[in-house]
C-alpha positions as CSV (number, residue, x, y, z in Angstrom):
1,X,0.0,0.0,0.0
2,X,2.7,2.3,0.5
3,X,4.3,2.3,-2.8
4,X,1.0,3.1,-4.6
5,X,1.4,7.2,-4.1
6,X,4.8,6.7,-5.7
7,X,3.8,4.8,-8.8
8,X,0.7,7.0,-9.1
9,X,3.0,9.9,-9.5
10,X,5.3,7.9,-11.7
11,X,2.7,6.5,-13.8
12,X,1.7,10.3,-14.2
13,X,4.9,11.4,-15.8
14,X,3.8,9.6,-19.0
15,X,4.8,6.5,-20.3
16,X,7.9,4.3,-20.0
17,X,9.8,6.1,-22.4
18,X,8.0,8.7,-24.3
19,X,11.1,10.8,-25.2
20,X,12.5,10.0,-28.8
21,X,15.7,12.0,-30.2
22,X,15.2,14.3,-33.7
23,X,18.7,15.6,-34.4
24,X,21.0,15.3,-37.3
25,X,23.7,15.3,-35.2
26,X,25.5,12.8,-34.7
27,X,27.2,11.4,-31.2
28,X,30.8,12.6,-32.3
29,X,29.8,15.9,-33.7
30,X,27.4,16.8,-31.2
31,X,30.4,16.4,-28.4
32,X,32.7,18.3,-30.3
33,X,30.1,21.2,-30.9
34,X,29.4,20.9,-27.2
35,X,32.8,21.5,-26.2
36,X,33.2,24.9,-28.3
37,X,30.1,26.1,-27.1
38,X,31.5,25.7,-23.2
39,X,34.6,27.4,-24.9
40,X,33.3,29.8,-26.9
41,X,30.6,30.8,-24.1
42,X,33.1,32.7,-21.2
43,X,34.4,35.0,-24.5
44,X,30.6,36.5,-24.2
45,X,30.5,36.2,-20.4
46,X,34.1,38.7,-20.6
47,X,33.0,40.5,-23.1
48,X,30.1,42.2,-21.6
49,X,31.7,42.3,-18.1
50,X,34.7,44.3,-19.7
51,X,32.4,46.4,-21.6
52,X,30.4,47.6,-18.2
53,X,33.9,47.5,-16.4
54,X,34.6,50.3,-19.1
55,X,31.8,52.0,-19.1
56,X,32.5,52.4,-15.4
57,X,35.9,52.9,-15.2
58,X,35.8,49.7,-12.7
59,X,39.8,49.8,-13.3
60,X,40.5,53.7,-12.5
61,X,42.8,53.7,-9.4
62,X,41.2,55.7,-6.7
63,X,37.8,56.6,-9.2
64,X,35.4,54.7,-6.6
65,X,35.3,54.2,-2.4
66,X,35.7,50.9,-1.0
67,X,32.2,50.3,-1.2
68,X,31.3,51.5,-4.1
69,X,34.2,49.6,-5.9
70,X,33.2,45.8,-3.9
71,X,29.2,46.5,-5.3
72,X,30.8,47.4,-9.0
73,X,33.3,44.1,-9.1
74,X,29.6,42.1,-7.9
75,X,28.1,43.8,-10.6
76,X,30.8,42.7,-12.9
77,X,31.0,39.1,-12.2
78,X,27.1,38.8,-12.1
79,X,27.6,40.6,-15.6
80,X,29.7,38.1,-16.8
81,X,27.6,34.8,-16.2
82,X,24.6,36.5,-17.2
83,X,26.6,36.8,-20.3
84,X,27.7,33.0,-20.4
85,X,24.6,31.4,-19.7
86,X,22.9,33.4,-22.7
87,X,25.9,32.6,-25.1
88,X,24.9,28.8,-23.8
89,X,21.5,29.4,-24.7
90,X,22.0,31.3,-27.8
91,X,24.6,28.9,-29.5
92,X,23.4,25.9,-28.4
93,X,19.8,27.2,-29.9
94,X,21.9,28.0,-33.3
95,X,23.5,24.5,-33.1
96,X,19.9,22.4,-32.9
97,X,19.0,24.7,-35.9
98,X,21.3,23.3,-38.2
99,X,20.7,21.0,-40.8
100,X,17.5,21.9,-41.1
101,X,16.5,20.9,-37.4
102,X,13.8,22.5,-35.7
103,X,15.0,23.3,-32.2
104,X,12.3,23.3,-30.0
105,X,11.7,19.5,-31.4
106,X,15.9,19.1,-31.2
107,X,16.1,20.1,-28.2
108,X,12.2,18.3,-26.4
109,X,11.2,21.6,-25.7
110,X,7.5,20.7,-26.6
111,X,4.9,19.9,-23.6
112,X,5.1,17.0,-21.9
113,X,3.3,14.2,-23.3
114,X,0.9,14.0,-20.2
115,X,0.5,17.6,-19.4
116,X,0.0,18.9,-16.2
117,X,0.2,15.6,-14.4
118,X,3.7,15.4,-15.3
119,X,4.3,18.8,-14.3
120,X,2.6,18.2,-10.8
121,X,4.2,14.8,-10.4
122,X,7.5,15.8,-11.1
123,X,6.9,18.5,-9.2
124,X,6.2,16.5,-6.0
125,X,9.0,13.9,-6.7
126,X,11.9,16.3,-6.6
127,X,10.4,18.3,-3.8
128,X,10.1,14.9,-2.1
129,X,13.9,13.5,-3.4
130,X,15.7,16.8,-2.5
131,X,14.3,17.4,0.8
132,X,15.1,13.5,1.6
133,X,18.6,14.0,-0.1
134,X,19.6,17.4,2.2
135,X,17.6,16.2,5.2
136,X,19.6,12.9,5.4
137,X,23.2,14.9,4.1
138,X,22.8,17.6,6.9
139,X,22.1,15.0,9.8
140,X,24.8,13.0,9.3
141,X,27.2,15.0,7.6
142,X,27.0,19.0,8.0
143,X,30.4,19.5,8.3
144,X,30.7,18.5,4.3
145,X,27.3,20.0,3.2
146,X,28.8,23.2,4.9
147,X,32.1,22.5,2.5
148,X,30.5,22.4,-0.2
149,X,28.1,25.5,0.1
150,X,31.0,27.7,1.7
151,X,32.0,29.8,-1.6
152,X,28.2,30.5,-1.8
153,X,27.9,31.5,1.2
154,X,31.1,33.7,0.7
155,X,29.2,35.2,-2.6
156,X,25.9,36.4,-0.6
157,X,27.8,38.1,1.8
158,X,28.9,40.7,-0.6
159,X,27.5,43.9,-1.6
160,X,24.8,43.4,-4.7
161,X,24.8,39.8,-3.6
162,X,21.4,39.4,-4.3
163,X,22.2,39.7,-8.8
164,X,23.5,36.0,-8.5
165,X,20.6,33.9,-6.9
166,X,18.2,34.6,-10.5
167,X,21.0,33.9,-13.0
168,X,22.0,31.0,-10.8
169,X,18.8,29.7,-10.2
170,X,16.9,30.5,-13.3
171,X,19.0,30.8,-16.0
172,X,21.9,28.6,-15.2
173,X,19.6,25.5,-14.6
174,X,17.7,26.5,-18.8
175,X,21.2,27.1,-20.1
176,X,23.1,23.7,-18.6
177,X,19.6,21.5,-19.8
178,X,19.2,22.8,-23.0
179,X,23.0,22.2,-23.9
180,X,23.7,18.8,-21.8
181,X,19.9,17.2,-21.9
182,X,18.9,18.9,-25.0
183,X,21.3,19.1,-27.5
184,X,23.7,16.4,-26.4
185,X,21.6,13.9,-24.8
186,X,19.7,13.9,-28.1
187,X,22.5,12.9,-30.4
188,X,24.1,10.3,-27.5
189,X,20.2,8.9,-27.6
190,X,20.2,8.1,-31.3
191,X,23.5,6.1,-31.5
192,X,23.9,2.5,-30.3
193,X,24.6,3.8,-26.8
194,X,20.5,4.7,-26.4
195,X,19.0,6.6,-23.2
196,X,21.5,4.8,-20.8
197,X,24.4,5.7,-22.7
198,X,23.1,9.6,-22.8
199,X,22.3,9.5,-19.5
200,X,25.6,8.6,-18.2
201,X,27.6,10.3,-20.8
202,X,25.8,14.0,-20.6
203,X,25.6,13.7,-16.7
204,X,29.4,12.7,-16.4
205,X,30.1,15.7,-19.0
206,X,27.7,18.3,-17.0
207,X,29.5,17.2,-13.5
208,X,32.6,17.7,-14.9
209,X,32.0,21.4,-15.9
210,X,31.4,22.4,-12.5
211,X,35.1,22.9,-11.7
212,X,36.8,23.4,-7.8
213,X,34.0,21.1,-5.7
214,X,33.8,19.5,-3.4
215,X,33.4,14.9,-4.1
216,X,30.0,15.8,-1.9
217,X,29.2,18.1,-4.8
218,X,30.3,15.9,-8.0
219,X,28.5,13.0,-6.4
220,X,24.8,14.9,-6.0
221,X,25.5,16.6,-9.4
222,X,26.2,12.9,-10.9
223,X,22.9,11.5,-9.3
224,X,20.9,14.6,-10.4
225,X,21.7,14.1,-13.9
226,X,20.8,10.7,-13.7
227,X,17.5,12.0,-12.6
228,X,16.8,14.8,-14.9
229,X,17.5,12.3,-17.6
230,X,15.5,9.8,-16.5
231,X,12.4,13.0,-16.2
232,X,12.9,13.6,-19.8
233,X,13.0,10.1,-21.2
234,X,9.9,9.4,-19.3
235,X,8.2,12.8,-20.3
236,X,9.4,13.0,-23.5
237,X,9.7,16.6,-22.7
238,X,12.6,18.7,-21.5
239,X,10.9,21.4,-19.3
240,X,10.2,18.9,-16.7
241,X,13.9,18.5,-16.0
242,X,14.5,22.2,-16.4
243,X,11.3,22.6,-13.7
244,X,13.7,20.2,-11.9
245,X,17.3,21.8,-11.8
246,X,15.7,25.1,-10.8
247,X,13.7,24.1,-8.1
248,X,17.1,22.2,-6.9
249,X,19.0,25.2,-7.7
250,X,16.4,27.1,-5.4
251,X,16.7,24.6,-2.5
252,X,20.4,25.0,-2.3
253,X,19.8,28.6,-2.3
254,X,17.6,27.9,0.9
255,X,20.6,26.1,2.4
256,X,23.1,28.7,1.7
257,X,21.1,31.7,2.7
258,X,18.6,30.7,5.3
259,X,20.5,27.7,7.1
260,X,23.1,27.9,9.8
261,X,25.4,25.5,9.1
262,X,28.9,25.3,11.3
263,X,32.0,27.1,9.7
């Protein structure tokens, strides 16, 4: 009896596998176009930091008080992956587009194939998954969760602070999904190596571009991306797992600014 919630929500996302893969690109291609957009993207990110550090004067000696010169250099970085998350979007966008995909269906952006249900069930099932997952990591081990969240915590005690928490929460979270479960995932899906292959392959690949963590921290974003790959193979639809990463981006957001965790 108390399994039936759980498959009632599962059954809700849609069927067992309801995603199918329309690219052109193939599994070799598709990396390589992956990894120069994550190159290519930081050139945008410095370009339009540099232009309002000019625009400024962020670099005159003396020009600005203490202050005033720690809520420019927040400005500034917040400026810079704003910047890199829309060069993510925008090329990988440009990418799906090519050879004459469509990419909205490249990259699953269409609703998912039950509707609402899946929305509300997958809604429920990562509320449920990361409340168990930070509830079980900060009673046994705060001491790492409080590793892990440290340079966070660092961030939102600066001046302007509060620029970060919508490009990092928002943003970030479309940007990552439409370039690791979107556009990769979908030419990894139509080789021999199928979902499984994807999944492992653009969850490895998205883990390892979050650079300077903690193992905590490549572990949870290793089981996440199993997760949000799973959500869009069974929904057929990639805004459920974009639903997903922001609403975990959000709850580490609640860890980092509401929690007390030990220093």
């Amino acid at each position: 009896m108390s399994s039936q919630p759980l498959r009632w929500l599962i059954r809700s996302l849609g069927p067992e596998q309801a995603y199918r893969p329309q690219t052109a690109w193939g599994p070799i291609a598709a990396i390589l176009a992956t990894a120069v957009i994550i190159a290519a993207a930081p050139l945008a990110g410095y370009a339009v930091s540099r232009s309002y550090a000019y625009a400024v004067g962020l670099g005159a000696p003396g020009a600005f008080s203490p202050g005033l010169i720690e809520a420019r250099l927040m400005t500034h970085e917040a400026l810079y992956v704003l910047g890199l998350n829309l060069a993510l979007c925008g090329l990988t966008i440009a990418a799906a587009s090519l050879f004459g995909g469509r990419a909205t269906a490249v990259l699953a952006l269409h609703p998912p194939a039950e509707g609402w249900r899946a929305y509300g069930a997958a809604l429920v099932i990562s509320m449920v998954a990361t409340a168990v997952w930070f509830g079980v990591l900060l009673s046994v081990m705060p001491e790492l969760v409080a590793e892990d969240v440290r340079p966070y915590r660092t961030l939102m005690e600066r001046e302007r602070s509060w620029l970060m928490p919508p490009i990092l929460c928002l943003l970030a979270p479309v940007a990552e999904e439409v370039l690791f479960r979107g556009f990769l995932f979908s030419a990894l899906a139509r080789s021999r190596l199928g979902v499984v292959g994807a999944a492992l392959i653009s969850s490895a690949s998205w883990t390892a571009l979050h650079v300077n963590r903690t193992e905590l921290a490549y572990v949870q974003l290793f089981v996440l991306g199993l997760l949000l790959s799973w959500l869009l193979v069974r929904t057929g639809s990639l805004r459920i797992p974009i639903l997903v990463h922001v609403l975990f981006n959000i709850g580490v957001s609640f860890v980092v600014i509401v929690l007390q965790l030990p220093a």
